[in-house]
C-alpha positions in Angstrom: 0.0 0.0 0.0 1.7 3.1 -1.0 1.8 6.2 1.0 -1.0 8.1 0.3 -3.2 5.6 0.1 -2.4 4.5 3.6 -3.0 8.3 4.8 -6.4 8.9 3.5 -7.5 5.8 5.1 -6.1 6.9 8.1 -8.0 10.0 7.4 -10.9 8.4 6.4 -11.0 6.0 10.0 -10.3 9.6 11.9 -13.3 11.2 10.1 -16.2 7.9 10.8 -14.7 8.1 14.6 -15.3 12.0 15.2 -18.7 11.6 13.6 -19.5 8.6 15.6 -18.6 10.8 18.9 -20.5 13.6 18.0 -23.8 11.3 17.2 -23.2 9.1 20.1 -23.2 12.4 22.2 -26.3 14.5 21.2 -28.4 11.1 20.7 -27.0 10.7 24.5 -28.5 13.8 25.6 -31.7 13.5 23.8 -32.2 10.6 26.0 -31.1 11.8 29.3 -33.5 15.3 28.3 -36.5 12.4 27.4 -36.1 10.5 30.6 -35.7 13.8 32.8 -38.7 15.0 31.3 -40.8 12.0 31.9 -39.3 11.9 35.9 -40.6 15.4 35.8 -43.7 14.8 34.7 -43.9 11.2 36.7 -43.5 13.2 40.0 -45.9 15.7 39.3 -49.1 13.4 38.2 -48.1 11.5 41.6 -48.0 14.5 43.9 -50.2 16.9 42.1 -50.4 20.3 43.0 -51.9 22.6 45.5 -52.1 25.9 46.2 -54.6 27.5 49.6 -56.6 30.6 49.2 -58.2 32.3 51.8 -62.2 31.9 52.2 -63.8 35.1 53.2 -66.6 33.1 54.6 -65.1 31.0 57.2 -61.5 32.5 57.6 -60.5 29.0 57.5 -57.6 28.0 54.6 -58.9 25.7 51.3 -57.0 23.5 48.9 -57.5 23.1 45.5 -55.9 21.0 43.2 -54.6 22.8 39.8 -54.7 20.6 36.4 -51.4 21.9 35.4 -48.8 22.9 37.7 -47.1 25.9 35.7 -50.6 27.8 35.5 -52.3 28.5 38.8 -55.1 30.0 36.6 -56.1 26.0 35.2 -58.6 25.2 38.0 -60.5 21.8 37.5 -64.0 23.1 37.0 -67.0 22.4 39.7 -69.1 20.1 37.2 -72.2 20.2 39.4 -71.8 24.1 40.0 -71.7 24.1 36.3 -75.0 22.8 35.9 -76.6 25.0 38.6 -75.3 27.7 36.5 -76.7 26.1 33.5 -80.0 24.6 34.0 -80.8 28.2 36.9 -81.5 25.8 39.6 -80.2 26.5 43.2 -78.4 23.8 44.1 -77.9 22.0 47.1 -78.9 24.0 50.1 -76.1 23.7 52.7 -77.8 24.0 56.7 -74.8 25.8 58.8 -75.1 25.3 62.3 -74.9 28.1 65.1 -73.8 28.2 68.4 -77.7 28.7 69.5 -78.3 25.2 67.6 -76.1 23.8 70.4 -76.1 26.2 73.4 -78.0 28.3 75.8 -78.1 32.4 75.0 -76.9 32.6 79.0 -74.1 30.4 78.1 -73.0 31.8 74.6 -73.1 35.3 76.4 -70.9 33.8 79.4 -68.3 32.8 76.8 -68.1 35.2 74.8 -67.2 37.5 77.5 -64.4 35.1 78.8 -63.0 35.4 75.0 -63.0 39.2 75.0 -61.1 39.5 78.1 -58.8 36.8 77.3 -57.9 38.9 74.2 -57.8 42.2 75.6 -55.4 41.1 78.2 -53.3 38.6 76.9 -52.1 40.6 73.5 -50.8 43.8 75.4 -47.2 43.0 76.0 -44.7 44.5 78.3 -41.1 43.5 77.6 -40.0 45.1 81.2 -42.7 42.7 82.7 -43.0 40.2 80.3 -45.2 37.7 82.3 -47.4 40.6 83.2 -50.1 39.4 80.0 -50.2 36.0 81.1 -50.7 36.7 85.3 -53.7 39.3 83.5 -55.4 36.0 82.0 -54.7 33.5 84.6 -58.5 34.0 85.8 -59.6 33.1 82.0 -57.7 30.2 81.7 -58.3 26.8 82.7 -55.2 25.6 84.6 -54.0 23.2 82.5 -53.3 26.2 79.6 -52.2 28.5 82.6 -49.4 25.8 83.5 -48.5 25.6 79.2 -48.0 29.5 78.5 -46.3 30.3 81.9 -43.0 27.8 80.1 -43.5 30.2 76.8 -42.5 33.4 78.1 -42.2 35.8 75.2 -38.8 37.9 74.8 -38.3 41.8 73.8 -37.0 42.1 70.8 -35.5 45.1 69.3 -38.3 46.3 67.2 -41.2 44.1 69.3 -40.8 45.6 73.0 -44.6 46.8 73.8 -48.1 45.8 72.3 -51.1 47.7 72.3 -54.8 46.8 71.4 -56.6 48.9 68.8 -59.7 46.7 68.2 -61.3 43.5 68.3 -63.9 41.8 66.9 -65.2 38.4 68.4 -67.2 35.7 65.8 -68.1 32.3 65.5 -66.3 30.3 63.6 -67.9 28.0 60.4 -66.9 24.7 61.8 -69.4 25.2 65.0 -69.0 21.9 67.4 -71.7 20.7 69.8 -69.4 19.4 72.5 -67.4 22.9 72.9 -68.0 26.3 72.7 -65.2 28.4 70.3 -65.0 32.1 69.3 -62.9 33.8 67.0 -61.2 36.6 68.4 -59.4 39.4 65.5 -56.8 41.3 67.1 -55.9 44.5 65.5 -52.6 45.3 67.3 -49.7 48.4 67.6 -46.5 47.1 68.1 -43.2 49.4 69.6 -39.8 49.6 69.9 -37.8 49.8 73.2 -37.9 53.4 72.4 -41.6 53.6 72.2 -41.5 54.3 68.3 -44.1 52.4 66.7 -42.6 49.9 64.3 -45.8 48.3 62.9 -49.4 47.4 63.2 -50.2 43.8 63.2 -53.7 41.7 62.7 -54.0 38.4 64.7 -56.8 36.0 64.9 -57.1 33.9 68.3 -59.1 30.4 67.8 -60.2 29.8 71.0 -61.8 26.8 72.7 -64.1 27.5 75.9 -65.2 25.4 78.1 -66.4 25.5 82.1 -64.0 24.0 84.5 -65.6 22.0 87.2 -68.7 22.8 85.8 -68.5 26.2 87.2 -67.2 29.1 85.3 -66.6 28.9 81.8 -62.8 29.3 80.7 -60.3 29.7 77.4 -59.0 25.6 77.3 -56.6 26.1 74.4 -55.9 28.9 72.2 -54.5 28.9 68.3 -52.9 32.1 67.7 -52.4 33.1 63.8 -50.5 36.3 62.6 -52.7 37.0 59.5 -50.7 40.0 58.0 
């Protein structure tokens, strides 16, 4: 084989191996884009996906599940409130229960005061006294709760060394129970500096759970506490 022969085939071999490598590497990453994608899409028909949106009606938090979890706006539609819409009928009339369903006006008065002065006095906050909110409640609390937030003493902060009340507004809550009496309690709040400069105002809801202890007086038996803003 002469010389030159011998080199273009040398060439030639060269040539068929760099175009092998370059096919062998995007037909590679085709695949591993492919299977990524079909993980992707795997995990997501397993876990769906949900977002929460506040209800104005019941302050409580909803989940809905989206159809497609790049587009928040791709709701699965209501079918049956489609064809109430439709066919102009009303529906299916939903009966919400009260706390009169379940209690006496005497008692539902009763508690509703022990939720207003468990509110007023247990926001305000004193970081030179800072026990001084929870010794103001002790008379609301059952003593079970009294025991609990007397361990969770609150610390001054920088920006978070007093608390003042503005307002409150006391409601019932949508999920009424028949064993125990709760209230919502909305807490519209000034908060202070060690300075006294106000650093913000602040809205929190209390969820409280009333109930009479020893069958005497009625008291708060456990409080949720949600920062809302």
């Amino acid at each position: 084989m002469d010389p030159k022969t011998k080199n273009n085939m040398i060439n030639s071999m060269i040539g068929l191996a760099f175009v092998l490598l370059i096919f062998s590497f995007v037909e590679g990453k085709n695949t591993d884009s492919e299977k990524r994608e079909k993980e992707e899409a795997q995990l997501q028909e397993d876990k769906g996906f949900f977002f929460t949106s506040p209800s104005p009606q019941d302050n409580t938090t909803k989940e809905t599940k989206s159809t497609d979890s790049g587009d928040l706006q791709k709701i699965e539609p209501n079918e049956k409130l489609a064809d109430v819409i439709e066919d102009g009928s009303k529906g299916e009339i939903v009966e919400i229960a009260e706390l009169k369903d379940f209690f006496s006006e005497e008692d539902i008065k009763a508690s509703n005061e022990v939720a207003r002065q468990f509110s007023e006095n247990y926001y305000p906050f004193d970081g030179g006294d800072p026990l001084s909110h929870i010794e103001n409640v002790k008379e609301y609390m059952t003593t079970d709760l009294y025991e609990q937030v007397s361990k969770e003493v609150p610390r001054s902060t920088l920006t978070t060394f007093r608390k003042e009340v503005k307002s409150i507004e006391l409601y019932e809550p949508y999920d009424v129970s028949s064993k125990e009496i709760m209230w919502m309690s909305r807490i519209n709040g000034t908060v202070y500096n060690h300075a006294g400069e106000k650093t913000k105002d602040e809205v929190l809801e209390y969820r409280l759970i009333i109930t009479k202890e020893n069958e005497d007086k009625f008291k708060v038996k456990n409080a949720i506490i949600t920062l809302t803003n």
